[in-house]
N, C-alpha and C positions, 0 to 999 in steps of 0.2 A: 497580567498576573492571574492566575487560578485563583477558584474559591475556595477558602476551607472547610473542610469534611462539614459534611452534615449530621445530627443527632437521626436515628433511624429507629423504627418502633417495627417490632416483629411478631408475628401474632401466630400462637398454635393455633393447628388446623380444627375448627372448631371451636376453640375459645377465645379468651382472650388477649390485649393485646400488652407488647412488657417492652421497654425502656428500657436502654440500658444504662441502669444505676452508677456504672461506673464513670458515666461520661457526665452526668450529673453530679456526682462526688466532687469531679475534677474540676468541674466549670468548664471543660474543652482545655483545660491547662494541665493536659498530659507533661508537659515536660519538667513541671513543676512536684513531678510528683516523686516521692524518696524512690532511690535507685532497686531500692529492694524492693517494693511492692510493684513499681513497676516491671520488672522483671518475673514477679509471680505471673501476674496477667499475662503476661509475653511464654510462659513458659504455656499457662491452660489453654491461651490460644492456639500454643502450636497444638497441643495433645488433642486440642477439638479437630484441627483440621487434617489429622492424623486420622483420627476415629472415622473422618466421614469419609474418607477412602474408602471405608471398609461397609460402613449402615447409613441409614438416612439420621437426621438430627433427632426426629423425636425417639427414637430409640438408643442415645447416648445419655449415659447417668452421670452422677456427679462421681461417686466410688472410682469408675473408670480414670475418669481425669485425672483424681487425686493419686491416683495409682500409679500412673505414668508419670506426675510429678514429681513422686515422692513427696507430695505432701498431705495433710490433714485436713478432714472435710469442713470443718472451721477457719481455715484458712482460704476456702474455696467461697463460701460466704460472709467472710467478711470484706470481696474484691464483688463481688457477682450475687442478686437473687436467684437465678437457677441458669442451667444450660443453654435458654433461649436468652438471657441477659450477658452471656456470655457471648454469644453467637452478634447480637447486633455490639458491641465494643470492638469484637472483630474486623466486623461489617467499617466499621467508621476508621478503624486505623488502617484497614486495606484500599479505603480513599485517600486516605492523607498520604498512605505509600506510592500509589499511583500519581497523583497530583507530583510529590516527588522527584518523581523520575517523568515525568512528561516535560515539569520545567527545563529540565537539561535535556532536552531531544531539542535539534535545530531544525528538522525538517517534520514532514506530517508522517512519510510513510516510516521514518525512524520513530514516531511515536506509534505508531502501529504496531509495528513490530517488540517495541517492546512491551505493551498491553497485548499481544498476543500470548509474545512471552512467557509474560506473568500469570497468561491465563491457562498456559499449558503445565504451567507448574501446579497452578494450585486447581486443576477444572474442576474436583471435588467440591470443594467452599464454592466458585462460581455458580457448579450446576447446584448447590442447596438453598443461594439466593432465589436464582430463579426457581426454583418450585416452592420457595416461602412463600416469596412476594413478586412473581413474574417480570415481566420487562421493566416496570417502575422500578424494582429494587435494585434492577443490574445497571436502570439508567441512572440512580441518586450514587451507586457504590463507583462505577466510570464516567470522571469529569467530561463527559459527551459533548455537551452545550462550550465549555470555556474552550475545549481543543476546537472546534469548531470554529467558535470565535476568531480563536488566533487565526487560523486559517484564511476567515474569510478579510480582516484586518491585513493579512498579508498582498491579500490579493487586489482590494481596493488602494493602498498604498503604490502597487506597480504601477495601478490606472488610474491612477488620478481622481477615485470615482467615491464620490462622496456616502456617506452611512444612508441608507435607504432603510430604516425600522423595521417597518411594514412589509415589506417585500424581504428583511431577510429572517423575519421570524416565519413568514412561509414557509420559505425553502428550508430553514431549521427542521421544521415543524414535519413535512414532507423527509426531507432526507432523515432524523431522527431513527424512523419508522423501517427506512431500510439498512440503517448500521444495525441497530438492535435486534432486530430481524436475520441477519448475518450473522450477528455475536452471537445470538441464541441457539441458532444451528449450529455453529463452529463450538459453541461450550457441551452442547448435547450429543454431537455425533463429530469429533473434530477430527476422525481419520478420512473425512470425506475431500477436506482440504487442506492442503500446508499453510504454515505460516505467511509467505509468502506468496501463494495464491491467494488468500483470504484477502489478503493487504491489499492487495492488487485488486479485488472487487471493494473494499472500502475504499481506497483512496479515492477510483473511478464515483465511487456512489457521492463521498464528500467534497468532490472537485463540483460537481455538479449543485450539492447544497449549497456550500459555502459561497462558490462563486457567483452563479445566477448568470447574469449579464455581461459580471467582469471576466470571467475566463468566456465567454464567447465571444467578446472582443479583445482578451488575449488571440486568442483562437485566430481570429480573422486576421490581425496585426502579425500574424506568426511569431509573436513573442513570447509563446510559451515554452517554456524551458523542460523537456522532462525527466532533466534529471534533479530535478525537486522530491 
């Protein structure tokens, strides 16, 4: 089972740093919350991630948003302290969306694909994480570590091959560096590669983390299946 979303603290460039009030409101108990307000947030989210189509974040006002809403700048904070409190709420419901839709993928390169997906949808919000808060932000915002996990759970399972800690927080740790590395290209310049190529160097790169030992004696067994 995935973790749930993280609380995520975003800091102008330059100053300081802001919490998003909303997730603190809530207690993490979004779903608890009346249908109307959460639909306000849901509305300024989309408008934020509209706008940043178009500029970078610190140049998006509140006016704007309330604009596109059709609502009143009183209603913008009494959900949100300012556009950057807005931005990380976003930030945390676009893991919990993720986490989401990964649960229901049955193989690794089908969750790939569809975190590519998602990322070609939104690559605006992706590429403003990473220039907030670089690779840490994009690794807290994509459940990296638990898809992983399942992964390499799968693949000890075939082999009989017991949890080794140590040896696989390495390869985590080593392989982490070349997903994130790939996402970051593919979010900043993604006409370089298709969805499907991409995948195709992640999978390769996470067969490698994940497994360690167990896919190289998959490998030797010739038990490796590759239409996984």
């Amino acid at each position: 089972m995935l973790k749930a979303a993280k609380k995520r603290t975003f800091r102008r460039k330059g100053g300081k740093s802001f919490k998003c009030a909303g997730a603190e409101n809530s207690g993490g108990q979004e779903e608890f919350m009346p249908e109307y307000e959460n639909r306000t947030r849901q509305e300024l989210s989309a408008a934020l991630r509209a706008l940043l189509r178009q500029r970078p974040l610190d140049q998006i006002r509140v006016r704007e948003l309330t604009e596109l809403c059709g609502l009143r700048r009183q209603s913008f904070y009494y959900h949100f302290k300012d556009v950057y409190d807005l931005f990380a709420w976003a930030v945390q419901q676009e893991r919990a969306l993720l986490l989401s839709r990964l649960e229901e993928c049955l193989t690794w390169r089908q969750a790939l694909l569809v975190l590519l997906d998602r990322v070609g949808e939104q690559r605006a919000f992706y590429q403003t994480v990473l220039d907030q808060d670089g690779q840490a932000g994009l690794e807290e915002m994509i459940p990296l570590k638990e898809t992983l996990e399942a992964v390499r759970a799968y693949y000890r399972g075939r082999c009989g091959t017991p949890p080794d800690q140590a040896g696989e927080e390495r390869e985590y740790r080593s392989g982490r560096t070349l997903l994130l590395s790939l996402l970051e290209s593919w979010v900043r310049d993604g006409a370089v590669m298709s969805p499907d190529e991409l995948a195709d160097a992640l999978e390769r790169t996470a067969e490698r983390s994940a497994a360690g030992a167990v896919w190289q004696t998959l490998w030797e067994r010739g038990e490796w299946d590759q239409t996984l």
